[in-house]
N, CA, C and O atoms as a Tinker XYZ file with bonds, in Angstrom:
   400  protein
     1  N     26.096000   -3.346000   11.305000    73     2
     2  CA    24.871000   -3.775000   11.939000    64     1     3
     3  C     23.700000   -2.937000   11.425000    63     2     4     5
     4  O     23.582000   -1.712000   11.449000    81     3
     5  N     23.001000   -3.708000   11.033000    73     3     6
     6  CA    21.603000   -2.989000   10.577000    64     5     7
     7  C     20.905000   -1.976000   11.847000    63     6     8     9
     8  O     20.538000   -2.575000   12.858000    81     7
     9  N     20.758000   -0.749000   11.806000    73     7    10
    10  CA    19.731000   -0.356000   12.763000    64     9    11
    11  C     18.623000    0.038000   12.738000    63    10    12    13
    12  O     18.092000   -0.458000   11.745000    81    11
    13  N     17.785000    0.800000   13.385000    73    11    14
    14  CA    16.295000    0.976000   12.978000    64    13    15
    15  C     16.232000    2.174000   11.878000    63    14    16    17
    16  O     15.274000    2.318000   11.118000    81    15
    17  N     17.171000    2.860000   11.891000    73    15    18
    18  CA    17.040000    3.938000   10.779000    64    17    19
    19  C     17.076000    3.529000    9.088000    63    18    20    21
    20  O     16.546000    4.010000    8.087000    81    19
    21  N     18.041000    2.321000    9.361000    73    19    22
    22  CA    17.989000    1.406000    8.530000    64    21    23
    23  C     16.189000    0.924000    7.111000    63    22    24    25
    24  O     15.860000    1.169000    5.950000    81    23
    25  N     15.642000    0.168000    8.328000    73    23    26
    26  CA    14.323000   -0.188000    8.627000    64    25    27
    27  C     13.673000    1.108000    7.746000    63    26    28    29
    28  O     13.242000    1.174000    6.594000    81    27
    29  N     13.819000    2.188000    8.918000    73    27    30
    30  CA    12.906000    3.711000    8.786000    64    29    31
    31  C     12.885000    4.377000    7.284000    63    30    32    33
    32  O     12.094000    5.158000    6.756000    81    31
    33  N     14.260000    3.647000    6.750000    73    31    34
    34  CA    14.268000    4.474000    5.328000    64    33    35
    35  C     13.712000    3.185000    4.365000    63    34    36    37
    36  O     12.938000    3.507000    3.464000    81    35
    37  N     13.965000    2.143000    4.463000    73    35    38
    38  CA    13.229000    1.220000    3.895000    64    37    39
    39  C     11.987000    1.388000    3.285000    63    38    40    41
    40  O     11.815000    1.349000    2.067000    81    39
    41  N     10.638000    1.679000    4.582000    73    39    42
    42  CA     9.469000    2.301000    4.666000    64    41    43
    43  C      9.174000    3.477000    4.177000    63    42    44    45
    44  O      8.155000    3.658000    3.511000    81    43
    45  N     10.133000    4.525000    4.482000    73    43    46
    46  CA     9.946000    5.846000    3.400000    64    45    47
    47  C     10.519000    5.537000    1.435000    63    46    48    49
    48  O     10.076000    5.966000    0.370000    81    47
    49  N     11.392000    4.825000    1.712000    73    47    50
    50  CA    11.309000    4.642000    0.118000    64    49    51
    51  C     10.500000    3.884000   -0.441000    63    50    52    53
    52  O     10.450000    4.008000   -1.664000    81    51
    53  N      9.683000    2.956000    0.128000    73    51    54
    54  CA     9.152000    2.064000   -0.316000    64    53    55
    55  C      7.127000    2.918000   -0.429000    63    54    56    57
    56  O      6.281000    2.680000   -1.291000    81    55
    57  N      7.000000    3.942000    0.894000    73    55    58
    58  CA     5.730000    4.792000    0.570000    64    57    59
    59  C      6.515000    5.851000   -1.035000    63    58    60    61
    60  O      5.814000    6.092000   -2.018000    81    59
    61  N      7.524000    6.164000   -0.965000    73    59    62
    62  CA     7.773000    7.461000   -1.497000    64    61    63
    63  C      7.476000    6.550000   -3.198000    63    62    64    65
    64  O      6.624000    6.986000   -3.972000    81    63
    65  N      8.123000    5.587000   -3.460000    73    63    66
    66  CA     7.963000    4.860000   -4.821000    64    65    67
    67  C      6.557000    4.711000   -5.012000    63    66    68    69
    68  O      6.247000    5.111000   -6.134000    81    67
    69  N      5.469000    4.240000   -4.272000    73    67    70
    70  CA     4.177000    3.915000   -4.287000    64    69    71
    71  C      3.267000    5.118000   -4.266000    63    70    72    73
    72  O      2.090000    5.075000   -4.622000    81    71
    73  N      4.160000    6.662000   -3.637000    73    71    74
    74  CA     3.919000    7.520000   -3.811000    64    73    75
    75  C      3.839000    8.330000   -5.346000    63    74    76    77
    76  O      3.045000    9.101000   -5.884000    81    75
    77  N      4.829000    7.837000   -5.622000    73    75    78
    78  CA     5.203000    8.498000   -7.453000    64    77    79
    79  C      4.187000    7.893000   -8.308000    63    78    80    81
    80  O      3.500000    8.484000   -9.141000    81    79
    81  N      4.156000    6.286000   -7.926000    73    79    82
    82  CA     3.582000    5.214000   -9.071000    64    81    83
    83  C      2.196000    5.604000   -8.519000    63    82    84    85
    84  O      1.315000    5.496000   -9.372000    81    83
    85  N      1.865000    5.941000   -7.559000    73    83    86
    86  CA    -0.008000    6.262000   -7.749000    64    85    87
    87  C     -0.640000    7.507000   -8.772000    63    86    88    89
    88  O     -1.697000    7.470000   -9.403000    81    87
    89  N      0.317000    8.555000   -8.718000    73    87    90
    90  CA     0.303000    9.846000   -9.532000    64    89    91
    91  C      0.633000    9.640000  -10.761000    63    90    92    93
    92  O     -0.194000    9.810000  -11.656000    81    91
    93  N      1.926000    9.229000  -11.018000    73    91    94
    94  CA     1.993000    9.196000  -12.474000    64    93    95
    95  C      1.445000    7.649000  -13.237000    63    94    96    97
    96  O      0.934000    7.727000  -14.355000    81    95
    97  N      1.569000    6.474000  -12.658000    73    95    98
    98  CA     0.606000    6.105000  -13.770000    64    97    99
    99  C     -0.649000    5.930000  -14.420000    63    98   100   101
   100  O     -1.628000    6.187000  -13.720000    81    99
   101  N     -0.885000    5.509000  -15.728000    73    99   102
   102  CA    -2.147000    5.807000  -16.332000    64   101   103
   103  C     -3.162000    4.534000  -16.095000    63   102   104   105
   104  O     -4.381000    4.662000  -15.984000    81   103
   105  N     -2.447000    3.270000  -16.035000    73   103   106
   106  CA    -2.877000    2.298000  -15.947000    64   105   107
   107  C     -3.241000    1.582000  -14.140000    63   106   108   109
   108  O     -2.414000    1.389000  -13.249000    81   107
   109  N     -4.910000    1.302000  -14.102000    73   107   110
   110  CA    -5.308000    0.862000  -12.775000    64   109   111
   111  C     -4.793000    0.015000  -11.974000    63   110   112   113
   112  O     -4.874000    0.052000  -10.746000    81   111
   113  N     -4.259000   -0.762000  -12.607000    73   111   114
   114  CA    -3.507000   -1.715000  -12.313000    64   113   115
   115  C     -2.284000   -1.703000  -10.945000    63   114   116   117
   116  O     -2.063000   -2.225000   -9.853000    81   115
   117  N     -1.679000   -0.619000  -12.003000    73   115   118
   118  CA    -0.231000   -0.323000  -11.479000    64   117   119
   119  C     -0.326000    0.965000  -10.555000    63   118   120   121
   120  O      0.659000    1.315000   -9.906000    81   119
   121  N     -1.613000    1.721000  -10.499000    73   119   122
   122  CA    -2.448000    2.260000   -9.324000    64   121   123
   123  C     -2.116000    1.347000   -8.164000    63   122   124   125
   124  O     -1.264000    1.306000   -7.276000    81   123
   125  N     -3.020000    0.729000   -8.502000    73   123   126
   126  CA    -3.539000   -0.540000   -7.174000    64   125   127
   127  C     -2.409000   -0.918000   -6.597000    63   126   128   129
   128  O     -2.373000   -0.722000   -5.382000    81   127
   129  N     -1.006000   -1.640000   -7.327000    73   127   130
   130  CA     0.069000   -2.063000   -7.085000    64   129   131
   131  C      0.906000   -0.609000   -6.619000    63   130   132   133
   132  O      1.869000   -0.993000   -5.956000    81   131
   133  N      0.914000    0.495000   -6.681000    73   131   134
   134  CA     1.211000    1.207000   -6.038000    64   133   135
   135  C      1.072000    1.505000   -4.808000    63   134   136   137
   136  O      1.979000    1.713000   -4.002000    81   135
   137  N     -0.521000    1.546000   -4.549000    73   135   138
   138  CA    -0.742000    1.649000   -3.259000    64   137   139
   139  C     -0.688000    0.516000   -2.360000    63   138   140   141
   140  O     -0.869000    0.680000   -1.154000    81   139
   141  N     -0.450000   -0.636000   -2.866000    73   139   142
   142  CA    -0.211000   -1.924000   -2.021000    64   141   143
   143  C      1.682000   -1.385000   -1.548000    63   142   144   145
   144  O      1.954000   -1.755000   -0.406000    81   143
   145  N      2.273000   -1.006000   -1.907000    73   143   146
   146  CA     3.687000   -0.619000   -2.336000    64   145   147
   147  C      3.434000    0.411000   -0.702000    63   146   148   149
   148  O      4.132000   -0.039000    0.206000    81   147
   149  N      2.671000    1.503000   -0.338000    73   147   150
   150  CA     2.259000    2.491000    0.183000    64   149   151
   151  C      2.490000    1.726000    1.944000    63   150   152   153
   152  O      3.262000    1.823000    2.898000    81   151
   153  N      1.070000    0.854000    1.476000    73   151   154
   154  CA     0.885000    0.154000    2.397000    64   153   155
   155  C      1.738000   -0.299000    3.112000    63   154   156   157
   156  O      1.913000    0.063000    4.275000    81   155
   157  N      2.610000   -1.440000    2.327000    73   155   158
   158  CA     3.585000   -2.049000    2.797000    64   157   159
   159  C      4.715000   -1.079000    3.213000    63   158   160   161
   160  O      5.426000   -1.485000    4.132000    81   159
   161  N      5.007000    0.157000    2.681000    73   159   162
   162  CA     5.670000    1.116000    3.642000    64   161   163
   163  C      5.931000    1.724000    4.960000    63   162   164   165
   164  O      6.943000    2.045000    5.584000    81   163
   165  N      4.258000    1.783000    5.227000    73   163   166
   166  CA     3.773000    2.440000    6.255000    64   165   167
   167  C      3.973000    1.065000    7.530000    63   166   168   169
   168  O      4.378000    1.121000    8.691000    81   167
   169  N      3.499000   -0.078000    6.708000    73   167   170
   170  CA     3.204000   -1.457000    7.684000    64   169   171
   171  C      4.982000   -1.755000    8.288000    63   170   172   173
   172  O      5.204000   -2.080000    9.455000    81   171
   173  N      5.671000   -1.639000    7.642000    73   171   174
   174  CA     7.593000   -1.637000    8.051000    64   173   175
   175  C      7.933000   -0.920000    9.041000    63   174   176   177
   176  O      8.490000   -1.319000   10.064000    81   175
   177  N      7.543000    0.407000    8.723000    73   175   178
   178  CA     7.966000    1.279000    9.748000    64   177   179
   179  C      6.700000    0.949000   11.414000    63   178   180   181
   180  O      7.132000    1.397000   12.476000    81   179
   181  N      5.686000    0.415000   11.441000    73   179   182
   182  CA     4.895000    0.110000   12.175000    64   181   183
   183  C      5.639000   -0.744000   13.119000    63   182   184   185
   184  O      5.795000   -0.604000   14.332000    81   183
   185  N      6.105000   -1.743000   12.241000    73   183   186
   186  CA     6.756000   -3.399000   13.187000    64   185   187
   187  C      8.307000   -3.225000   13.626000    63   186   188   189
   188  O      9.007000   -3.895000   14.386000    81   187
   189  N      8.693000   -1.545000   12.508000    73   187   190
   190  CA    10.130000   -1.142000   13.392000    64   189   191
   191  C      9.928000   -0.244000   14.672000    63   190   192   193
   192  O     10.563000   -0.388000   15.716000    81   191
   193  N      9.360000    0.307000   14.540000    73   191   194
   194  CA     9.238000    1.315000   16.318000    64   193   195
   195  C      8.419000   -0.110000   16.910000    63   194   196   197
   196  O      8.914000   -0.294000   18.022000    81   195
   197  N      7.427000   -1.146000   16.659000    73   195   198
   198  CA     7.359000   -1.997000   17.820000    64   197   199
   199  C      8.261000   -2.921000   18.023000    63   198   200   201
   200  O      8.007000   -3.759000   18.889000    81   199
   201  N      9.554000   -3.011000   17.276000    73   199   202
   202  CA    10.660000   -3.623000   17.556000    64   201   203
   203  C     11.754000   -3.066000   18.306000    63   202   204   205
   204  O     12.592000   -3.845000   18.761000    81   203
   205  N     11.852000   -1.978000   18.477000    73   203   206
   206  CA    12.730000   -0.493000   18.961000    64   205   207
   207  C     12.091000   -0.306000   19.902000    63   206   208   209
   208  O     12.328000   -1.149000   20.767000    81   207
   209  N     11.351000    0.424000   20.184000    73   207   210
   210  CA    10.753000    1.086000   20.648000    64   209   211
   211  C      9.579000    0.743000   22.192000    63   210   212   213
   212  O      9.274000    1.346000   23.222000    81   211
   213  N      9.218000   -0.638000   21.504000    73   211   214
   214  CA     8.001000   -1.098000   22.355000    64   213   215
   215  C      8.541000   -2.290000   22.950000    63   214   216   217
   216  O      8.567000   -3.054000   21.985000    81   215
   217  N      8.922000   -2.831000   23.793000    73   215   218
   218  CA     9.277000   -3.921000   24.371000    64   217   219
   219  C      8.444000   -4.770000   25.146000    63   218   220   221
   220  O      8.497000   -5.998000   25.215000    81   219
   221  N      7.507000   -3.829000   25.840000    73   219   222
   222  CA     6.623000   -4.515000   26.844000    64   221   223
   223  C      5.418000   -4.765000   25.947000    63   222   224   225
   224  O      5.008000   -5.914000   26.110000    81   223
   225  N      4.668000   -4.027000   24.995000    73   223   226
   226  CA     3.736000   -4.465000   24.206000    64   225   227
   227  C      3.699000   -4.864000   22.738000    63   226   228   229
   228  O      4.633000   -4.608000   21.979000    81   227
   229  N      2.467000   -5.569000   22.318000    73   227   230
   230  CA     2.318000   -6.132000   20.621000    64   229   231
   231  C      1.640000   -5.063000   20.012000    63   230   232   233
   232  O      1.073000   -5.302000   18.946000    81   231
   233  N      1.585000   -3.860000   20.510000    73   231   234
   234  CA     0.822000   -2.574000   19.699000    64   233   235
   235  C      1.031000   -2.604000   18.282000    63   234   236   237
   236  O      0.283000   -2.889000   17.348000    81   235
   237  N      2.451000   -2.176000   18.359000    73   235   238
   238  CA     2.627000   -2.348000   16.499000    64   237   239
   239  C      2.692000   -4.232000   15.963000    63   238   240   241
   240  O      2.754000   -4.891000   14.925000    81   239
   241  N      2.651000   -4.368000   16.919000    73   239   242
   242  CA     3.048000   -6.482000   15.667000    64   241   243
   243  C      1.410000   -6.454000   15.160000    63   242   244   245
   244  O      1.151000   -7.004000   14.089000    81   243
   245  N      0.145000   -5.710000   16.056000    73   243   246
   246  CA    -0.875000   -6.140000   15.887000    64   245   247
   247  C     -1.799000   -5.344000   14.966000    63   246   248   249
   248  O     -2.887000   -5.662000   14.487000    81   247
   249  N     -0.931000   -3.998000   14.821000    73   247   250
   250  CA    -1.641000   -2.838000   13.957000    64   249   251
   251  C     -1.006000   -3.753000   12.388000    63   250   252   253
   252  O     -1.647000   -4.152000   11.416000    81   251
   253  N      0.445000   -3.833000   12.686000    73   251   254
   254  CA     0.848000   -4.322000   11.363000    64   253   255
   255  C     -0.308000   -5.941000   10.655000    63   254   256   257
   256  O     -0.920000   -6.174000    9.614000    81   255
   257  N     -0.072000   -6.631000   11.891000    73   255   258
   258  CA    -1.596000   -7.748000   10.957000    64   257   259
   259  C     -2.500000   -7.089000   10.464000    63   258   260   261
   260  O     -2.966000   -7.323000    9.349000    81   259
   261  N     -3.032000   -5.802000   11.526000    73   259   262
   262  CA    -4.694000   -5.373000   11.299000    64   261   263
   263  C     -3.964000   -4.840000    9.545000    63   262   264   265
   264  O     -4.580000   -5.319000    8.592000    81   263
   265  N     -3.159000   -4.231000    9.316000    73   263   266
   266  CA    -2.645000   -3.256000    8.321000    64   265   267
   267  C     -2.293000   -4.402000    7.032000    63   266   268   269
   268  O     -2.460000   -4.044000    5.866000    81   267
   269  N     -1.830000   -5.699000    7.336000    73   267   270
   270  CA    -2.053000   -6.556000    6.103000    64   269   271
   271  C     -2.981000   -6.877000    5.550000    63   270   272   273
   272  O     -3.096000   -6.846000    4.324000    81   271
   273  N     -4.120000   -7.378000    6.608000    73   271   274
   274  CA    -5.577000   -7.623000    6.351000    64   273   275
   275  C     -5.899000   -6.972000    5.693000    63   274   276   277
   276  O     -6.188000   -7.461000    4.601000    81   275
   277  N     -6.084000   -5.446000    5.854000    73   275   278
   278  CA    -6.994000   -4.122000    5.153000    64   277   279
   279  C     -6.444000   -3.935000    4.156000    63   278   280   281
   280  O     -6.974000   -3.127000    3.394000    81   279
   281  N     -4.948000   -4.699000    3.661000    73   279   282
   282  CA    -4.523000   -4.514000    2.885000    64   281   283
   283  C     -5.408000   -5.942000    1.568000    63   282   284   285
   284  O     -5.936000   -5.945000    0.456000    81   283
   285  N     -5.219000   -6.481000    2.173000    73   283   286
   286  CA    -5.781000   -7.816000    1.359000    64   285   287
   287  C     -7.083000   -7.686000    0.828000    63   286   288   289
   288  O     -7.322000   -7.994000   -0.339000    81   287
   289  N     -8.072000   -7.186000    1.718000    73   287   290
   290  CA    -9.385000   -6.764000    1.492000    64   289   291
   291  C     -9.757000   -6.033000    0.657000    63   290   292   293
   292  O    -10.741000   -6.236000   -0.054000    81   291
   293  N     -8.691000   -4.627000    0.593000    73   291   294
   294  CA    -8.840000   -3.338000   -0.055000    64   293   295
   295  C     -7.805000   -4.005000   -1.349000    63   294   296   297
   296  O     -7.103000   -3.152000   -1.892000    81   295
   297  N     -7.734000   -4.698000   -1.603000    73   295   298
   298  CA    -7.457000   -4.855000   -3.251000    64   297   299
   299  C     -8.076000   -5.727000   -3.508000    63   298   300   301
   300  O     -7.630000   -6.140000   -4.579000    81   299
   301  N     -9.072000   -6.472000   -3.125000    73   299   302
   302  CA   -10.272000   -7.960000   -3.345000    64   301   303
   303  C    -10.997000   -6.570000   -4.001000    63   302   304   305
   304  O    -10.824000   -6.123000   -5.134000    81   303
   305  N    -11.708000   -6.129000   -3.118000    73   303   306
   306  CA   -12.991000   -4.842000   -2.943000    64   305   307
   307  C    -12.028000   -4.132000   -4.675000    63   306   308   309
   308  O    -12.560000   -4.578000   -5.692000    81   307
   309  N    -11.183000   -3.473000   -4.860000    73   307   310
   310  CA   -10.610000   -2.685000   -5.317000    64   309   311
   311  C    -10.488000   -3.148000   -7.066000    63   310   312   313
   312  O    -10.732000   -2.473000   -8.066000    81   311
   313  N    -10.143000   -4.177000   -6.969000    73   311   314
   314  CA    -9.911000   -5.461000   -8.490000    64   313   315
   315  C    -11.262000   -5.816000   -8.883000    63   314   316   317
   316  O    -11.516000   -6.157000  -10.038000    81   315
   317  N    -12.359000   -5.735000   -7.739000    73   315   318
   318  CA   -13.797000   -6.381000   -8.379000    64   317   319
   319  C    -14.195000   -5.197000   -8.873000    63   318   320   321
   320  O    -14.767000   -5.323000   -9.956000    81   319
   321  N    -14.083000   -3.841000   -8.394000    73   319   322
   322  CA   -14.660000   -2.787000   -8.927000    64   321   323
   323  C    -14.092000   -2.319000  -10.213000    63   322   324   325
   324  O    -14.681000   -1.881000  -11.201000    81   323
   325  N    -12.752000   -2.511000   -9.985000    73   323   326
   326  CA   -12.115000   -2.767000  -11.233000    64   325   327
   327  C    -12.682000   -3.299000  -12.677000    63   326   328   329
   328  O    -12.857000   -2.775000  -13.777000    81   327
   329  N    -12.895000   -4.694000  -12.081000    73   327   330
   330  CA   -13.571000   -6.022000  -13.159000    64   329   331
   331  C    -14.566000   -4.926000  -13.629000    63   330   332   333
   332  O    -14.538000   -4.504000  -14.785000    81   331
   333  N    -15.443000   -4.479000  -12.700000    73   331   334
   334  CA   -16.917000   -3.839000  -13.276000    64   333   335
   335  C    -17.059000   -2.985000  -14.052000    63   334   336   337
   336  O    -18.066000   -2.922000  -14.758000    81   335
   337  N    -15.705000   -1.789000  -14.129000    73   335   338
   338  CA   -15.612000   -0.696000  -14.695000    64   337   339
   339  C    -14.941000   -1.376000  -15.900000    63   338   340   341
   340  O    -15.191000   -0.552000  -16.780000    81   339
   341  N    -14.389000   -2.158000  -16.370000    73   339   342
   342  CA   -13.350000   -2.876000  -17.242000    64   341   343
   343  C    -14.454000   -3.157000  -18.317000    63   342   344   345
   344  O    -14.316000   -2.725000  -19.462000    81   343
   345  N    -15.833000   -4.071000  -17.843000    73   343   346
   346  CA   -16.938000   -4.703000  -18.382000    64   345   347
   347  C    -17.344000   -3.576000  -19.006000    63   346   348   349
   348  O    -17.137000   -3.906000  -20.174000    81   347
   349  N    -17.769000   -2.498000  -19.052000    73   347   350
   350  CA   -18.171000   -1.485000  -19.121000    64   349   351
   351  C    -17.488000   -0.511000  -20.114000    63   350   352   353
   352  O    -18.087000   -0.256000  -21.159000    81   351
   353  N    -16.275000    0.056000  -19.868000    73   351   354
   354  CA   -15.610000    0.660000  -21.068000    64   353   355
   355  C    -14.395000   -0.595000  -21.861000    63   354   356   357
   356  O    -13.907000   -0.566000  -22.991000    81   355
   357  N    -14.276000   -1.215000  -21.180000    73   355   358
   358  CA   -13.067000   -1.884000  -21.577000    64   357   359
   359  C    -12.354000   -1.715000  -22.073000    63   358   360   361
   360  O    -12.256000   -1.943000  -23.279000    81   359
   361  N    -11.192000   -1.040000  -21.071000    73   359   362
   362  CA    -9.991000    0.341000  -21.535000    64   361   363
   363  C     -9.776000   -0.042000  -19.573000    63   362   364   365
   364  O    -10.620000   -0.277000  -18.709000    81   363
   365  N     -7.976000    0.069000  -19.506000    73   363   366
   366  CA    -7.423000   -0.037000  -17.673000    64   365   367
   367  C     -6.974000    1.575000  -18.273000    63   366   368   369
   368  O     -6.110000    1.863000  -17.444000    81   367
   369  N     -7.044000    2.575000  -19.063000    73   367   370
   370  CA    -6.819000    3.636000  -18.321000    64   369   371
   371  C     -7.509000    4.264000  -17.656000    63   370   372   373
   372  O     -8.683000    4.361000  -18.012000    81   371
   373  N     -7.174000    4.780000  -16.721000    73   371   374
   374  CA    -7.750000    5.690000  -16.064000    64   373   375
   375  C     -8.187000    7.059000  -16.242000    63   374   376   377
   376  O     -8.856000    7.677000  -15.413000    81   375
   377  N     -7.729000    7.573000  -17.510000    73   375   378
   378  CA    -8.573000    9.026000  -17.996000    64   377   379
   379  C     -9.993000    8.409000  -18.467000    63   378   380   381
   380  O    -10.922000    9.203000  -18.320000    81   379
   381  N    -10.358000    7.090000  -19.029000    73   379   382
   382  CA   -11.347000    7.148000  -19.412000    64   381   383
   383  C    -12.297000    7.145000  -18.351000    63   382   384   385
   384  O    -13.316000    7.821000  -18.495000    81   383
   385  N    -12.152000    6.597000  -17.480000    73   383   386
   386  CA   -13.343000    6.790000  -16.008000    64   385   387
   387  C    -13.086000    8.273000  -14.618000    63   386   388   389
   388  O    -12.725000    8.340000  -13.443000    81   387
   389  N    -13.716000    9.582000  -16.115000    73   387   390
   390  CA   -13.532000   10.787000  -15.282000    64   389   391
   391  C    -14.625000   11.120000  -14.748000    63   390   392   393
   392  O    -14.841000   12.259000  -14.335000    81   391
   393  N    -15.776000    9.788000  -14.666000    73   391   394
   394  CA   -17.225000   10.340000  -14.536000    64   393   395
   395  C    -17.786000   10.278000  -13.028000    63   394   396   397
   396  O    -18.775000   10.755000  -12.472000    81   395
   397  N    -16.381000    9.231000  -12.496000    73   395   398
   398  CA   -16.425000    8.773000  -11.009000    64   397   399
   399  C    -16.576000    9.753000  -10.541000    63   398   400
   400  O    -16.670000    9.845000   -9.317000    81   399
């Protein structure tokens, strides 16, 4: 039977990978897709303690929507700034934009 610890490590491997891939790679891209990786870590373990844990309330079902949203937004916002810096040197590594 699956249990919540189950779940709990899910979410830590899934921040801890998004953790590695934000540091070591060079390319923005796979930045961005890292921290979506982060996100979705943190958002698992959210909807497992309100599955465990919370019975009488939607605390976590509703942080986890608020936590997809900001997720959706923050890579719209994140890819256009992207586009802009791209126009500009046109190069996705990231050593070349040390001026930020």
């Amino acid at each position: 039977m699956i249990g919540m610890y189950h779940y709990l490590f899910l979410g830590l491997a899934l921040f801890v990978i998004g953790l590695l891939g934000s540091v070591c790679a060079k390319n923005v891209i796979k930045v961005l897709i890292a921290i979506e990786f982060m996100l979705t870590g943190v958002n698992i373990n959210f909807i497992t303690f309100a599955t465990f844990c919370d019975n009488a309330n939607f605390d976590g079902y509703i942080t986890g929507l608020f936590y997809t949203g900001l997720g959706a937004v923050e890579l719209a916002i994140a890819l256009y700034i992207f586009y802009l810096m791209y126009q500009k040197k046109k190069s996705d590594n990231i050593e070349k934009y040390s001026e930020l």
